[in-house]
MDTraj code that builds the backbone (N, CA, C; nanometers):
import mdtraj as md
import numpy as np

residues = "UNK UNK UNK UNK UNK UNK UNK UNK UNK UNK UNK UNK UNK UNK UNK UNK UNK UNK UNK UNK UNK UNK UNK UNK UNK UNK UNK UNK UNK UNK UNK UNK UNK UNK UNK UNK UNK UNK UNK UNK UNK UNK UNK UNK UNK UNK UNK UNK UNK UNK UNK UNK UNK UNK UNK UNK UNK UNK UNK UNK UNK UNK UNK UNK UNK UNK UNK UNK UNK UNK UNK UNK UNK UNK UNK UNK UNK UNK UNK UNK UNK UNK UNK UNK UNK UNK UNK UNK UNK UNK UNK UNK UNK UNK UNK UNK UNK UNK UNK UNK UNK UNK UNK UNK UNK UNK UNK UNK UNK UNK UNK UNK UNK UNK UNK UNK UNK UNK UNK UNK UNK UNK UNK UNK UNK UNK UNK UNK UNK UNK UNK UNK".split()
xyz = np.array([
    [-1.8844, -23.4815, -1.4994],
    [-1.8728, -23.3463, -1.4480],
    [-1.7361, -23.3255, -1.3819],
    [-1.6864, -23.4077, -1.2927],
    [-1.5644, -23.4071, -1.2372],
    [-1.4082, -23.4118, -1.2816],
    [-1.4751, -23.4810, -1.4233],
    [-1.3419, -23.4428, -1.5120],
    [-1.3343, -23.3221, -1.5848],
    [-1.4224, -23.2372, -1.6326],
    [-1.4158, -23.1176, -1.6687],
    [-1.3559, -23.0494, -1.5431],
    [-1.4386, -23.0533, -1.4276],
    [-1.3677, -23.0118, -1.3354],
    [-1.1688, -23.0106, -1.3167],
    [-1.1581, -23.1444, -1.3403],
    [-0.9937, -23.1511, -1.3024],
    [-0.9045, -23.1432, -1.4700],
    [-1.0018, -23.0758, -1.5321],
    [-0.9508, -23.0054, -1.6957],
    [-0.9285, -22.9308, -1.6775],
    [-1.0611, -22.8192, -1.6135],
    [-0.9948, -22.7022, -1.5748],
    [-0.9239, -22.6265, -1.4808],
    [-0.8869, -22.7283, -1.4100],
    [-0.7631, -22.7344, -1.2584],
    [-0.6206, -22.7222, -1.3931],
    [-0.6308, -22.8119, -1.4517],
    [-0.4921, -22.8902, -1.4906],
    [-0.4883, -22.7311, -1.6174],
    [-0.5763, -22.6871, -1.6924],
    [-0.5548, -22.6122, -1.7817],
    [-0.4969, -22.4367, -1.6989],
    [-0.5482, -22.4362, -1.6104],
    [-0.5188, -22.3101, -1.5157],
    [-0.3958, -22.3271, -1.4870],
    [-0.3634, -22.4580, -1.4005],
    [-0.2156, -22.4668, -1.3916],
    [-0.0698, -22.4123, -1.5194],
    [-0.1805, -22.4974, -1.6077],
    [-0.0783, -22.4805, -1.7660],
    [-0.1022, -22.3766, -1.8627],
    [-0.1530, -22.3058, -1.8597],
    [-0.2431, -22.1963, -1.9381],
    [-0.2879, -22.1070, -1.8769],
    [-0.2464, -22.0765, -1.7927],
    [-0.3204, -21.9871, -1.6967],
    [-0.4574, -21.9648, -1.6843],
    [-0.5502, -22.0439, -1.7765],
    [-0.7048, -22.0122, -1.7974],
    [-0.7581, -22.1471, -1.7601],
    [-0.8844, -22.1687, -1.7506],
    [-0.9643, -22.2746, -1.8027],
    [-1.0075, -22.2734, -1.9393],
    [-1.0111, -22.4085, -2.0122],
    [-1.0640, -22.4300, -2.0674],
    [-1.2230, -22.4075, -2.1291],
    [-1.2838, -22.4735, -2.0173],
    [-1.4608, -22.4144, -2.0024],
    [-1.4817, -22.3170, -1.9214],
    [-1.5726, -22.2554, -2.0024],
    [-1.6506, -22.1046, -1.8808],
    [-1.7183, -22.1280, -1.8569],
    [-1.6993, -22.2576, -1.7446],
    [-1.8057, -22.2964, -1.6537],
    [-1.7546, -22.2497, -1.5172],
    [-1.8876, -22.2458, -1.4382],
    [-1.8584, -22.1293, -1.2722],
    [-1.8795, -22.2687, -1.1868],
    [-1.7648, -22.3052, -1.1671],
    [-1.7552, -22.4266, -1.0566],
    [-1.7956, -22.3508, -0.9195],
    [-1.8864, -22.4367, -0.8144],
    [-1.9202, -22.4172, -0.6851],
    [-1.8807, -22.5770, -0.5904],
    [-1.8850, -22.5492, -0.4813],
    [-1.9087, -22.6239, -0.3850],
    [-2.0675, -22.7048, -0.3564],
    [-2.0391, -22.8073, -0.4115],
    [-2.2009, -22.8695, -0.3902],
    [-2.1997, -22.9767, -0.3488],
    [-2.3183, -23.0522, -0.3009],
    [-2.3328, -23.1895, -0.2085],
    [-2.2035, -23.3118, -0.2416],
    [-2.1562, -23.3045, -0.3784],
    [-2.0903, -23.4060, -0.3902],
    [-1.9358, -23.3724, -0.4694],
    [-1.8904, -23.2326, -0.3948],
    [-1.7778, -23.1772, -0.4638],
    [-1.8237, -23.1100, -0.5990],
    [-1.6741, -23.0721, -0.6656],
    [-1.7209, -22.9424, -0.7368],
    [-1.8616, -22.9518, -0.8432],
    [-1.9038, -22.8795, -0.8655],
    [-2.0285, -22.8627, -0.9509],
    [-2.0333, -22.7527, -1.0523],
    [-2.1110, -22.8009, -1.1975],
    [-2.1494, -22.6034, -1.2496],
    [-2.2593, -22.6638, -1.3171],
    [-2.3541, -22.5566, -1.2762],
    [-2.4870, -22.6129, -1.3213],
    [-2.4989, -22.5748, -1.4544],
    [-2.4190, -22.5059, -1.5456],
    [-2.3853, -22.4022, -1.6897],
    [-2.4038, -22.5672, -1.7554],
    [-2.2885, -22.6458, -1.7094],
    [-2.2430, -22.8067, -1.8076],
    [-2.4393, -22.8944, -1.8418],
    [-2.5140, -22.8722, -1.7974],
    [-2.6438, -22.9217, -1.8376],
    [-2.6938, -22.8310, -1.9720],
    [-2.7165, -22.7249, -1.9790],
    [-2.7012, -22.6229, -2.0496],
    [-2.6785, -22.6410, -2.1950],
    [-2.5191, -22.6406, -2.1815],
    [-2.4164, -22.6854, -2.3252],
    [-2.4072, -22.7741, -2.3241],
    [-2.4659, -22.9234, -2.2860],
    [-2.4606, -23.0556, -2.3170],
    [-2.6065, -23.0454, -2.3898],
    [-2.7087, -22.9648, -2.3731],
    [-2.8231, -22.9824, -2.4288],
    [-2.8424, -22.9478, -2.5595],
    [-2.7626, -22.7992, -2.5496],
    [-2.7070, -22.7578, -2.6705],
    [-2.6162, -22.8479, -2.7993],
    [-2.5244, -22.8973, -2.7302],
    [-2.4395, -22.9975, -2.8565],
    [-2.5348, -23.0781, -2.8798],
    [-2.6216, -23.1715, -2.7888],
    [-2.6954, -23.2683, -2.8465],
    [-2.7595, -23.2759, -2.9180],
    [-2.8499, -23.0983, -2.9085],
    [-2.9348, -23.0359, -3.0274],
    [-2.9065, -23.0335, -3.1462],
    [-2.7724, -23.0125, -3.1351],
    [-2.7202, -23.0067, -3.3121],
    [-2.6087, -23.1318, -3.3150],
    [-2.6549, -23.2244, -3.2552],
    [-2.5805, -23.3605, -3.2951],
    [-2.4597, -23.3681, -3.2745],
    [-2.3655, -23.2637, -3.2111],
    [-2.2273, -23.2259, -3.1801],
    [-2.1630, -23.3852, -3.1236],
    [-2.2768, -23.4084, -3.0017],
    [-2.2703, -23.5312, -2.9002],
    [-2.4024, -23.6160, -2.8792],
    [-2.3834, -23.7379, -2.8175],
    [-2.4727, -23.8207, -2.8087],
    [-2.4843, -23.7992, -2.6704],
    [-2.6091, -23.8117, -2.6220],
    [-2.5961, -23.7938, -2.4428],
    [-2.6922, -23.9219, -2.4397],
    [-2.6961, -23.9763, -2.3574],
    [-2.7610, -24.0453, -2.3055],
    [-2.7685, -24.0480, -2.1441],
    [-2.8896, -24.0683, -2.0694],
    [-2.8679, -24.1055, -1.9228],
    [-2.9660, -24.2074, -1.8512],
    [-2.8907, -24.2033, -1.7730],
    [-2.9284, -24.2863, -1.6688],
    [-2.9568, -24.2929, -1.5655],
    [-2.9493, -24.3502, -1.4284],
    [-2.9679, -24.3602, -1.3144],
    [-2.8646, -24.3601, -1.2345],
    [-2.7936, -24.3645, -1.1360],
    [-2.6695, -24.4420, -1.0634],
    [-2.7103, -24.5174, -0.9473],
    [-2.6332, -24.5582, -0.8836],
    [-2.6975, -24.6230, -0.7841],
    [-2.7736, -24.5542, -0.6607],
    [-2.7613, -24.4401, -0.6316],
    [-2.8409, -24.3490, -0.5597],
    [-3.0015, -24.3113, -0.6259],
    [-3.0121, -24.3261, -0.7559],
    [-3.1127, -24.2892, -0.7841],
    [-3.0653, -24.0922, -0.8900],
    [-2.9534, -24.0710, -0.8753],
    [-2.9088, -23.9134, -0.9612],
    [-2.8771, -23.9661, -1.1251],
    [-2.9481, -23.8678, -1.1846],
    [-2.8586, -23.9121, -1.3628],
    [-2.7585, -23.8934, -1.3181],
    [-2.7004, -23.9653, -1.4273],
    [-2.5595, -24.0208, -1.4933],
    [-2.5352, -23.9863, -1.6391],
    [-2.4788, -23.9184, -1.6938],
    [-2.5017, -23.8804, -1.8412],
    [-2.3493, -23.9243, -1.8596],
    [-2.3559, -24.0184, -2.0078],
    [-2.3221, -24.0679, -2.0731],
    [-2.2615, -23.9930, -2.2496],
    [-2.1797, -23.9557, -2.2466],
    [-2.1553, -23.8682, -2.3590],
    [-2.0720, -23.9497, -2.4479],
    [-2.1235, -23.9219, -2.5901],
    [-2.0179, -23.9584, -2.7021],
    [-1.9941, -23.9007, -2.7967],
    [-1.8847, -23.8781, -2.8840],
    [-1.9167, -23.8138, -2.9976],
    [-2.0832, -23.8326, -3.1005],
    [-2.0830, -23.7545, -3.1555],
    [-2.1898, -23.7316, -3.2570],
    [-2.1668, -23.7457, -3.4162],
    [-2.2927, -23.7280, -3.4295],
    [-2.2459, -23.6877, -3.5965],
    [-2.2287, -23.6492, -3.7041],
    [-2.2569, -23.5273, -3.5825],
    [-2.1867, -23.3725, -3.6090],
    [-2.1060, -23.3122, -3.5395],
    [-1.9882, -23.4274, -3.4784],
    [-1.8956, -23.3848, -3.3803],
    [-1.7875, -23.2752, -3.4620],
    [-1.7680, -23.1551, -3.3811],
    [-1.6763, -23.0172, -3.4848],
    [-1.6107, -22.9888, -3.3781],
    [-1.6130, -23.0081, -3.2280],
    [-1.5982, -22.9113, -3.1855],
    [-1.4595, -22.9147, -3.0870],
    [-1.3917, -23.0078, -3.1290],
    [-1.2087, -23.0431, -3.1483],
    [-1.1852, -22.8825, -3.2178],
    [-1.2393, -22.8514, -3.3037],
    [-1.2073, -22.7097, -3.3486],
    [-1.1886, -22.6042, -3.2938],
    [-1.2365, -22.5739, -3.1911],
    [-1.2084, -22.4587, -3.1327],
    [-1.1322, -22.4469, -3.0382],
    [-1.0763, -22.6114, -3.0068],
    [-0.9311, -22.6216, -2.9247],
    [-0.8681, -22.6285, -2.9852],
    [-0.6971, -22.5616, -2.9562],
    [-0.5472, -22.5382, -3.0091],
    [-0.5297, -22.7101, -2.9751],
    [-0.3916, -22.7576, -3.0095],
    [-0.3660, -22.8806, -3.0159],
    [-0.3105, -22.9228, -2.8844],
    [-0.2497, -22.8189, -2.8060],
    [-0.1931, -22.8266, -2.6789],
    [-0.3591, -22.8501, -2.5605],
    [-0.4624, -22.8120, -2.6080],
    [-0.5857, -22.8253, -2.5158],
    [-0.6394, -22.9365, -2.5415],
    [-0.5960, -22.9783, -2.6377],
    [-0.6523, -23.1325, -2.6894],
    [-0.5624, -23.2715, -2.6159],
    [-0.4465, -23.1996, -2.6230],
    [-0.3516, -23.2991, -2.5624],
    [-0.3916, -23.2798, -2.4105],
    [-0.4046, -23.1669, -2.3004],
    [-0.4277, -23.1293, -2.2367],
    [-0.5093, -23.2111, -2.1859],
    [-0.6511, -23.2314, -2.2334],
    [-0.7965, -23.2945, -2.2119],
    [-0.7245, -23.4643, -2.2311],
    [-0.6891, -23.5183, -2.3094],
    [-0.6512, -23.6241, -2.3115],
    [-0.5538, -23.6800, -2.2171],
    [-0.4916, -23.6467, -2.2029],
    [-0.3666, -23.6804, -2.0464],
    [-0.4709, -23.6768, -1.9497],
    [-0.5777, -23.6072, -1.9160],
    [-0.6520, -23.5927, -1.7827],
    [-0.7505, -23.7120, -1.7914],
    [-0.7894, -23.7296, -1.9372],
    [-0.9028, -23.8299, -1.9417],
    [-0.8276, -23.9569, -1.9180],
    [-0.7077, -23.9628, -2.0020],
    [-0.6029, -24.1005, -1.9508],
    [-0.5901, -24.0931, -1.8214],
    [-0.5317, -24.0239, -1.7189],
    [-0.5186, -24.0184, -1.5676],
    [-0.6141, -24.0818, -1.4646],
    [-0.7350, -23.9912, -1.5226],
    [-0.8871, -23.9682, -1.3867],
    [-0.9541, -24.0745, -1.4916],
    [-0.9716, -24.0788, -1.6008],
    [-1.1130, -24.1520, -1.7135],
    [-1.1722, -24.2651, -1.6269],
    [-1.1034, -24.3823, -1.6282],
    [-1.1234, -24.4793, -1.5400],
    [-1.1176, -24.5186, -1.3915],
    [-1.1443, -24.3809, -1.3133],
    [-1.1590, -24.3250, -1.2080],
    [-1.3789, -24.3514, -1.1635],
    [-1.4044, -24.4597, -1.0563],
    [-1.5075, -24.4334, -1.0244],
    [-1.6013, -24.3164, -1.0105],
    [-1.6888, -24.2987, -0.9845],
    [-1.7018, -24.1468, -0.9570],
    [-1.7338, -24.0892, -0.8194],
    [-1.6999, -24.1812, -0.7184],
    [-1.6883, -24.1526, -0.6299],
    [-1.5489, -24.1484, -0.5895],
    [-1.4287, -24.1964, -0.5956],
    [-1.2771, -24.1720, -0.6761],
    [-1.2771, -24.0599, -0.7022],
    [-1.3728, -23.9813, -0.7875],
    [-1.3457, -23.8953, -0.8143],
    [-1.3630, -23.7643, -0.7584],
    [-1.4881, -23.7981, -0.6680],
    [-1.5310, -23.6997, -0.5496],
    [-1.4502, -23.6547, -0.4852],
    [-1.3598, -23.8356, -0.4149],
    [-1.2390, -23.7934, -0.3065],
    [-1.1578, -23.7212, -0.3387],
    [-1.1051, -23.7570, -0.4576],
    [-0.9729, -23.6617, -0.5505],
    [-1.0347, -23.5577, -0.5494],
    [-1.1408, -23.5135, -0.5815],
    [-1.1433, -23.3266, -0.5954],
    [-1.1676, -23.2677, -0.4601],
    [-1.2303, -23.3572, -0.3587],
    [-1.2049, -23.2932, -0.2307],
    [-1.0738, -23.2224, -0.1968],
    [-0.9738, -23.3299, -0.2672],
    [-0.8015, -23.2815, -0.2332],
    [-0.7766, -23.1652, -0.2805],
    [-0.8171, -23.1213, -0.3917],
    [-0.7735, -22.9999, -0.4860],
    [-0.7710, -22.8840, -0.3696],
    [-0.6905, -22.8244, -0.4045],
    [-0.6585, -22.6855, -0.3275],
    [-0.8098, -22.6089, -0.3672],
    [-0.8840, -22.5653, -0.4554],
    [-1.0195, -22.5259, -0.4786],
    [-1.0795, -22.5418, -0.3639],
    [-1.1272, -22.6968, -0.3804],
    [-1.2373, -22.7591, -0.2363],
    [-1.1552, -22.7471, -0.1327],
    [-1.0429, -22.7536, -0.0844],
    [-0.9249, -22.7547, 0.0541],
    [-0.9576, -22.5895, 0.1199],
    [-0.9885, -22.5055, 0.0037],
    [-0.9743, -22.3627, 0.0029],
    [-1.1529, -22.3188, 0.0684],
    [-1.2551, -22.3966, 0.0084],
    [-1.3799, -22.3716, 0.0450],
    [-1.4042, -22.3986, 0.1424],
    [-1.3843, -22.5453, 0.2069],
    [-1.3926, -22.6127, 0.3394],
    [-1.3425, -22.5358, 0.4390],
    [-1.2394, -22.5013, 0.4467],
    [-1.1645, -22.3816, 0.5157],
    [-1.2634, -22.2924, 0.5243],
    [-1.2684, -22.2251, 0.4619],
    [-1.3573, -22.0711, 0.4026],
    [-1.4535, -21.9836, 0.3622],
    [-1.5184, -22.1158, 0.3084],
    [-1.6495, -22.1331, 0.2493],
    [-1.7341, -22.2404, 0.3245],
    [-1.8720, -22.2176, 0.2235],
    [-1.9973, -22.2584, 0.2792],
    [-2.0220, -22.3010, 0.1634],
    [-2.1294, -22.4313, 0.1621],
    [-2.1319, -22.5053, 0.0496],
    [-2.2665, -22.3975, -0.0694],
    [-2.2253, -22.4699, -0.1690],
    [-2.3065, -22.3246, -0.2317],
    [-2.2265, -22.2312, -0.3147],
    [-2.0521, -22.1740, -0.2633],
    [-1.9945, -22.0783, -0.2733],
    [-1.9163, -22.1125, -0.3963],
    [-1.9249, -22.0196, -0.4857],
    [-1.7841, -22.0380, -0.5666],
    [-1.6967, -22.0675, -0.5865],
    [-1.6386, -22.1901, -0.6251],
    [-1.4725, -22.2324, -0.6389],
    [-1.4000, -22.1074, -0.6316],
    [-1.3258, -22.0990, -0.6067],
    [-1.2007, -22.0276, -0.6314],
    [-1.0543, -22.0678, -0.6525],
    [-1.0873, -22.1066, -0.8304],
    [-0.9783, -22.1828, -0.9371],
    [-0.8525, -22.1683, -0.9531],
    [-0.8277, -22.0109, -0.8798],
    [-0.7091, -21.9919, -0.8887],
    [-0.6109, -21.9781, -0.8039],
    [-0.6619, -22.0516, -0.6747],
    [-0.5912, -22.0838, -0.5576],
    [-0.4822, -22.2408, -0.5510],
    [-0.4076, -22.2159, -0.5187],
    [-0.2632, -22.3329, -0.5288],
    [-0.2289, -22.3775, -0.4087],
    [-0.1520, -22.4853, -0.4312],
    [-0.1664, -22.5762, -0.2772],
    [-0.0771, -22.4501, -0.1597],
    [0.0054, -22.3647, -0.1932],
    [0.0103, -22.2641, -0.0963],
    [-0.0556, -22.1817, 0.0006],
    [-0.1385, -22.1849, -0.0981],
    [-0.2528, -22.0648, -0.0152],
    [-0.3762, -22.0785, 0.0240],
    [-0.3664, -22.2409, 0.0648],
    [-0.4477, -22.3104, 0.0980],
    [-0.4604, -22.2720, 0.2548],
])
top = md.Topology()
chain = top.add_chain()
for i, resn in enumerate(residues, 1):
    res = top.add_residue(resn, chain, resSeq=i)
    for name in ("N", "CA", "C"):
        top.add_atom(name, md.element.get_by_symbol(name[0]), res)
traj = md.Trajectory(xyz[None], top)
């Protein structure tokens, strides 16, 4: 979840958009969108991806994604969003996921809620370390 998250940090920066139209919030363990359960259920349905899950050490799934085999959906990204997603997965990929919590705490997003917000509340993606 947290790397979609810092996909669509890094794609806003570079693209002015996100990538996914997913509605990031403030939740118990940094950013969240409850939409990503949704469209993971969906690809799996039609074999897009493999999900599998698990447990973590708290006792929360852990979902496990892989291509499928009926993976298509490289298609509907330009080649610059592909490269995009890949630099972030090289960066954060091998990032714990609690690593990864801390790091998105940093993001100007969560810097911006903590301040401002109440947990629960809407990211607000398009805030920069300025206007923090």
């Amino acid at each position: 979840m947290k790397l979609l998250f810092f996909i669509d940090l890094r794609a806003i920066k570079e693209l002015g958009q996100p990538i996914t139209p997913l509605t990031w919030v403030w939740y118990n363990y940094g950013p969240f969108a409850g939409d990503v359960y949704r469209v993971l259920d969906d690809l799996d349905v039609t074999d897009e991806i493999q999900v599998s899950v698990t447990q973590n050490y708290f006792g929360s799934p852990e979902y496990q994604i892989a291509p499928g085999p009926n993976a298509g959906y490289n298609r509907v990204l330009d080649d610059h969003e592909i490269s995009l997603i890949g630099e972030v997965i090289d960066e954060l990929g091998s990032l714990s996921p609690q690593a990864l919590k801390e790091r998105s705490y940093n993001t100007a997003p969560m810097q911006y809620a903590q301040m401002h917000q109440t947990r629960g509340a809407k990211l607000r993606m398009n805030v920069d370390d300025s206007s923090t």
